[in-house]
N, C-alpha and C positions, 0 to 999 in steps of 0.2 A: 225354356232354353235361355232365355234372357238370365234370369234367376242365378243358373249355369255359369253364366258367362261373368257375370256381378262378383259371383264367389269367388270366381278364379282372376279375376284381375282383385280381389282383396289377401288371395294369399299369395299372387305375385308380388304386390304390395309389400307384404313383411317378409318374404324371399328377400326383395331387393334392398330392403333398409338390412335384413340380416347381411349381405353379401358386401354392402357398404361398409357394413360395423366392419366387418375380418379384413375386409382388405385394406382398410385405412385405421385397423389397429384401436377405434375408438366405441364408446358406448352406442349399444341398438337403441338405447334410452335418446339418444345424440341423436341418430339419425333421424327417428320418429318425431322428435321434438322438431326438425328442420320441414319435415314432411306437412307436420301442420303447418308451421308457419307459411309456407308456397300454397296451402291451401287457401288460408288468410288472405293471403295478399292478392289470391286470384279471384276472390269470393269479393272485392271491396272493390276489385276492380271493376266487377259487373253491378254491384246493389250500390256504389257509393263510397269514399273512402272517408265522408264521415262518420260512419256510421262503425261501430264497434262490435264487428264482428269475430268470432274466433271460430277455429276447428280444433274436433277433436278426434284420433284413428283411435279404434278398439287394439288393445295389445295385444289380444287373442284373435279377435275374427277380422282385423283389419276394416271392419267396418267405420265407414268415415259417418261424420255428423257436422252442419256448421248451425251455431247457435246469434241472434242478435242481441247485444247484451245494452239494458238499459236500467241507469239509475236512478231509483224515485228520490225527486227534491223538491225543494217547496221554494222559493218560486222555481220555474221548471230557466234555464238559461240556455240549454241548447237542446233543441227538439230530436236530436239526433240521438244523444246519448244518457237524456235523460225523460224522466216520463211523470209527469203530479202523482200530486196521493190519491187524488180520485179516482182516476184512470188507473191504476197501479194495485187500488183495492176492489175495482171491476173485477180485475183478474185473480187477486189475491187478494182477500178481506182484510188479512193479518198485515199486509204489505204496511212498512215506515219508512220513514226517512233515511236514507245511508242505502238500501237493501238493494240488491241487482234484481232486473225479472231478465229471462234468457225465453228468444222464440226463437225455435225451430225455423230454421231457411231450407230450401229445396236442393238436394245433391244437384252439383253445376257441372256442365260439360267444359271440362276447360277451355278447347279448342288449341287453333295453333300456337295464336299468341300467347295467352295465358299460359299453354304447356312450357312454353318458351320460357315465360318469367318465372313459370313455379320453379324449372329447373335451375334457373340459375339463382335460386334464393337456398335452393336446396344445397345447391354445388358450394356457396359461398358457407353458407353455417356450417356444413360439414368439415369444410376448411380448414376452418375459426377451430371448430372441434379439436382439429387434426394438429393444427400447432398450439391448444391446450394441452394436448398428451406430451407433445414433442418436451413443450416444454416444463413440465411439471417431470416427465421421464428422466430429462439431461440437466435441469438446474442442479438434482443433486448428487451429477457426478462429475464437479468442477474438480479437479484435479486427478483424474484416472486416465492411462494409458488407454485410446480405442483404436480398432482398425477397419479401414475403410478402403473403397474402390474409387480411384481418381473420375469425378465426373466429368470436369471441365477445368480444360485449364485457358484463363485470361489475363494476360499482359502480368505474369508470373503470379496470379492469384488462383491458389485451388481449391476448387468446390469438390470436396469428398461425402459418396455417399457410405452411409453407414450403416444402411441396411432399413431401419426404420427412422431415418431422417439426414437430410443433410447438414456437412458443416463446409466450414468457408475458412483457408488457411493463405492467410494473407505472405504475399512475399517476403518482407520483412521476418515472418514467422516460419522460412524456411531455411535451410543450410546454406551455406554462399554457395556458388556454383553444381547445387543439388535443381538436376531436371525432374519435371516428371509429365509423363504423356497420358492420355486417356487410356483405360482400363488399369494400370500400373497400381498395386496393392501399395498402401501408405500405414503406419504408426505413427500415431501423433498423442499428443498432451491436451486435454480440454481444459483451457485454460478462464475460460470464460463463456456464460448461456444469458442473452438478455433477449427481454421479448419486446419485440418492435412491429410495428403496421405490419410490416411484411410476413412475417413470419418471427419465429421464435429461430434467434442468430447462434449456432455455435461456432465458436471461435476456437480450432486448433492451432497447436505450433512445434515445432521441432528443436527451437533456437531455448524457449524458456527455460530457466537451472533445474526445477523441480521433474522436469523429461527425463533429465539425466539419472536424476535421481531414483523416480518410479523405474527406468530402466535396472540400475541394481538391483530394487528391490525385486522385479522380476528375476534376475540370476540368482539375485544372492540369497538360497532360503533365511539364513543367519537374520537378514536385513527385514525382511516379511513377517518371521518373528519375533520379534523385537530384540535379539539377542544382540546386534548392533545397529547403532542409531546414526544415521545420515543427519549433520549438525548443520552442517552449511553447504555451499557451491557456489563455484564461480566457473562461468564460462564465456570462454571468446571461441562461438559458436562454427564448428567445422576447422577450428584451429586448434586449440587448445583448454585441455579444463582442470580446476582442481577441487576436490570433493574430502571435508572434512569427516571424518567418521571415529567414533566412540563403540569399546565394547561394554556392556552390562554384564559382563562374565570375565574374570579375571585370565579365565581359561583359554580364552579365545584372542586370536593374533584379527584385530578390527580389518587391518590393512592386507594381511595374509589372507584373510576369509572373501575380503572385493577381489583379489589379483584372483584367484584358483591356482588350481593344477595346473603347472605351467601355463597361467593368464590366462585359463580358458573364458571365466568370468567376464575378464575387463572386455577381451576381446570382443567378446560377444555383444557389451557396450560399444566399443568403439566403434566395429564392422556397421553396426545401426545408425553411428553420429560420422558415416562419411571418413574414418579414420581421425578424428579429432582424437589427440594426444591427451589422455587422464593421466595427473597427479593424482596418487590415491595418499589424503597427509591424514596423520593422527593428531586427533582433536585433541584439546588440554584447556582447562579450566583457566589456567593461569595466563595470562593475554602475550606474557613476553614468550614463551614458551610455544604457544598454539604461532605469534608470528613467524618465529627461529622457523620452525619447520614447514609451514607454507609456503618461503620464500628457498624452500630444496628444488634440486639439486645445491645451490648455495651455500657456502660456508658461511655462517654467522662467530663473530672474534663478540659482539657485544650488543645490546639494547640500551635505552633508554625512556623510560614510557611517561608521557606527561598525557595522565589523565584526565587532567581539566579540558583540554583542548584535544582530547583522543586521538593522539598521532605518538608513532613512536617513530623512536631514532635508532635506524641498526645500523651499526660499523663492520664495514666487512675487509678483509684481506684484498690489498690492492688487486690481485691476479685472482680476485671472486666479481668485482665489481660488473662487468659486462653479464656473467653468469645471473646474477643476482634481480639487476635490470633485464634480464631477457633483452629478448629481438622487438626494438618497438616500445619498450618497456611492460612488452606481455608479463613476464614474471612477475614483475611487483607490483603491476594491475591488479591481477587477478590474487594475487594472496591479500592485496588489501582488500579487494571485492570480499574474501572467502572470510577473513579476520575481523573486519570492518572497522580498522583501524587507519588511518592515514599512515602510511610507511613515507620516511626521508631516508635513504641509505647515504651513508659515507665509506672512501675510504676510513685506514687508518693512518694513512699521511695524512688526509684533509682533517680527520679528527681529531691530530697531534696538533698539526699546524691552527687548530682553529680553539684547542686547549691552550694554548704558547700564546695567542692572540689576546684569548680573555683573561688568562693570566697575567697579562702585560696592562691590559686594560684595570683589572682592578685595583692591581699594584701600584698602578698610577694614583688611581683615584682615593687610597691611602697614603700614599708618600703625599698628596694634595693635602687632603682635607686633616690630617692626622700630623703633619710635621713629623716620620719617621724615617728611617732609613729602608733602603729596597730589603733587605733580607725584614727586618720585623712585616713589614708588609706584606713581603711574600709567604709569611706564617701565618698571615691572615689569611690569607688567599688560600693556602694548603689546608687549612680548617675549615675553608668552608663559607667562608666571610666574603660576600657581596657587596654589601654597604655598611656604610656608617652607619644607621639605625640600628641593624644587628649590631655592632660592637657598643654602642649605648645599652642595651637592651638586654644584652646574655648576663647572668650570672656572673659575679666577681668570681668565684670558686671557678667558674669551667673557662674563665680566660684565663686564671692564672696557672690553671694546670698544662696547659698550654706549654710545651717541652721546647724551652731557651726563657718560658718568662718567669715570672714570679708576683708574686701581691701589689709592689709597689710598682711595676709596670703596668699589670693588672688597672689597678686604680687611675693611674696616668692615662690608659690611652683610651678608660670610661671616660675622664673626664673631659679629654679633650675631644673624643666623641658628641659629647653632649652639650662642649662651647662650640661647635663646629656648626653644631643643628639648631643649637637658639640664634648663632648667628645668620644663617641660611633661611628660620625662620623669618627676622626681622626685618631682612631683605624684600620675602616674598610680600610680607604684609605690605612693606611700604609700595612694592608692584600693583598689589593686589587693591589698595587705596587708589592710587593714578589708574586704574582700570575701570574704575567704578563699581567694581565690584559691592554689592551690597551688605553692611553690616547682618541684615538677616541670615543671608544665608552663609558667612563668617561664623554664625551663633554655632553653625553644625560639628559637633564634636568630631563628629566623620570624618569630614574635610580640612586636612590639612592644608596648611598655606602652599603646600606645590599645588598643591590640587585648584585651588580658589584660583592661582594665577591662573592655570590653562581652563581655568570654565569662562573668566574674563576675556581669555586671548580668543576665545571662541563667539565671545560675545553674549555669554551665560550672565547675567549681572543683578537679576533681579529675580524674589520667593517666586512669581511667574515664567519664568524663566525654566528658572528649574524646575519646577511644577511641568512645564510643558514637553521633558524630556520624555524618552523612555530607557527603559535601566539599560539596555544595550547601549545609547548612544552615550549615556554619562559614563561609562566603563570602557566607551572608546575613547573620549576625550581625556579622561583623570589615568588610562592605562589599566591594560586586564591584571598586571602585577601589585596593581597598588590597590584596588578592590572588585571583591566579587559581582556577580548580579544581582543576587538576593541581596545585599546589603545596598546596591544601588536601588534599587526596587524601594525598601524602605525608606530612604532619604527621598526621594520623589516622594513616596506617600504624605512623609511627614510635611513637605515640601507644597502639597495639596490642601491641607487641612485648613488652611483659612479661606478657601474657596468652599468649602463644606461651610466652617461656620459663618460665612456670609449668606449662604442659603438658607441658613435656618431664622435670621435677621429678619429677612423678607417674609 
């Protein structure tokens, strides 16, 4: 009877690790392995818990076994875990150094206690298991649309279950004035899975651009198969968004194929994002072109793109200006979000007025430095002529082609270009002496005498000095016009190098 009774509490035994595996989704291998260890832990609480015991359950008969495990050393250091060679080939002739002996212990009655802690060692590693799965399941499905059952909602943070694990979708990561109550079905963006003490964290959201996105792709079969490609997004989430899109088939309308049959597509987005208003723009390689259109409904008269500094300049029709800027300046927010360009918008009075301004400006500063009349000057100005330097610097041929001059004006206003800037030179130098500025770093062909003044006025004065810069801040002081970064970068290096061969001195 007993015999009986033994059996069947050993295949209750691997019933309940089986019943553990299914319900908590994880390996019977898992569960067994937790089983031993509460048996471990209850066996060491009655014989000793220095002593090195382990358990072992049969996969098949659930037959348990606890063994004490002790290894032979020479000198023996702790009696507990380890055992001489003598004693070691008492039992085992062949027995050396390194090797384990294992004896047999008596099956233990747990009792209350003991049941008590095996269970909760049991409960805890099965845990451990359980957000192993969770998270090796959901780390690699960080950007996939899921859906889930509101489980709790806390001071506007929601805990959705998923079916087989929870996520946590932070306020912030929700629509502005988007409720939601307990049981209430949600779609969200896994945007991020990290494993932490607690558990393994997914983090959804509603607000992220890429949501937007995966939502097309679910309307839009085109978009799923690659037939058109989602480039960019920008969204000001629950308000408004705009979503750049390209086709791979010449044949197909990119922006026709997101709208549908009369909208039914976008709709189906929108209805999902709370009514947030989509731009659907067509993408374009070309930056002036991809901004033109991002900043629609708006009419665009003109661009100007300074790619060094990644911002462009668009001129718009006075009676587009408000259109253009949006409510807020939503519009040219979000087409710069989309473009990633810095947009300035002008009118074209401000643009006129601000051409007539630099125009007067330069006009100046040739009727100065050039002793000419406004009109030759202003033929400077209408080519294209900034400074003095340029007019030193351009070809006699392409000033003289120049329509009112000819060769002997040509040469004239090189020359006087070029007494203009040895004399401006001579000036600086003598600044650049009463600054203290140091002849070393004079020696640099780089550095022009404007330049040498303002590294003085900054108090730049010595190869240390400048050695201590970094290229950003010498391209802020000498002007982002007058030299690049890499080229600043080099002058600091060179600028370093007797700090190198003083090292090697030592």
């Amino acid at each position: 009877m007993a015999e009986t009774k033994t059996a069947y509490n050993r295949i209750e035994m691997l019933q309940a690790a089986d019943n553990v595996a299914r319900e908590k989704s994880i390996d019977r291998e898992q569960v067994l392995e937790a089983m031993e260890m509460a048996l471990q832990k209850a066996a060491r609480a009655k014989y000793g818990p220095e002593h090195d015991i382990r358990a072992t359950i049969d996969r098949n008969t659930g037959e348990t076994q606890l063994f004490r495990y002790r290894q032979v050393a020479d000198p023996v250091e702790n009696e507990f875990t380890q055992i001489s060679v003598a004693d070691a080939q008492a039992i085992h002739p062949d027995a050396k150094v390194g090797d384990f002996l294992s004896d047999p212990l008596p099956a233990i009655d747990l009792g209350r206690i003991n049941a008590q802690t095996a269970k909760q060692v049991i409960v805890q590693r099965v845990r451990e298991a359980e957000r192993d799965r969770q998270h090796a399941e959901y780390k690699d499905r960080i950007g996939e649309i899921v859906n889930g059952i509101v489980k709790r909602v806390e001071f506007g943070n929601v805990t959705v279950d998923l079916g087989r694990a929870e996520a946590v979708m932070r306020r912030d990561e929700t629509i502005p004035r988007e409720t939601f109550k307990v049981s209430d079905r949600v779609r969200a963006y896994i945007y991020d899975v990290r494993k932490e003490s607690r558990g393994p964290q997914i983090f959804l959201s509603r607000t992220h651009p890429q949501f937007m996105a995966k939502l097309f792709a679910q309307e839009v079969p085109e978009i799923y198969d690659g037939i058109i490609e989602i480039k960019s997004v920008a969204r000001d989430p629950g308000s408004r968004a705009k979503i750049g899109v390209v086709s791979n088939d010449s044949s197909i309308d990119p922006v026709g194929a997101c709208v549908g049959m009369r909208g039914s597509r976008v709709q189906a987005v929108v209805q999902e994002l709370q009514g947030e208003k989509i731009d659907i723009i067509p993408w374009s390689n070309d930056p002036a072109t991809f901004v033109v259109n991002a900043l629609a409904p708006a009419e665009v008269a003109k661009v100007v793109l300074d790619e060094e500094d990644h911002r462009i300049e668009v001129v718009v029709p006075d009676d587009q200006l408000s259109l253009a800027i949006g409510r807020r300046g939503q519009n040219v927010r979000l087409a710069s979000m989309l473009t990633g360009w810095a947009i300035d918008i002008l009118t074209e009075a401000e643009e006129s007025e601000r051409r007539q301004e630099e125009f007067k400006t330069r006009s100046a500063l040739f009727v100065e430095a050039l002793d000419v009349d406004d009109v030759i000057a202003g033929l400077l100005v209408t080519e294209g002529f900034t400074r003095v330097e340029e007019v030193a610097a351009v070809a006699l041929d392409d000033l003289a082609g120049i329509e009112g001059f000819d060769e002997g004006v040509a040469e004239e206003l090189k020359a006087r270009a070029e007494s203009w800037i040895e004399k401006r030179n001579i000036e600086h130098e003598a600044e650049r002496k009463k600054l203290g500025v140091s002849d070393d770093i004079a020696a640099f062909e780089a550095l022009q005498p404007a330049m040498l003044v303002k590294l003085g006025e900054k108090g730049i004065k010595t190869l240390d000095d400048l050695a201590d810069l970094a290229g950003d801040e010498l391209v802020e002081i000498v002007g982002k016009d007058e030299m690049s970064e890499d080229d600043a970068n080099a002058i600091i290096m060179k600028a370093r190098e007797h700090w190198f061969a003083d090292e090697e001195k030592k």
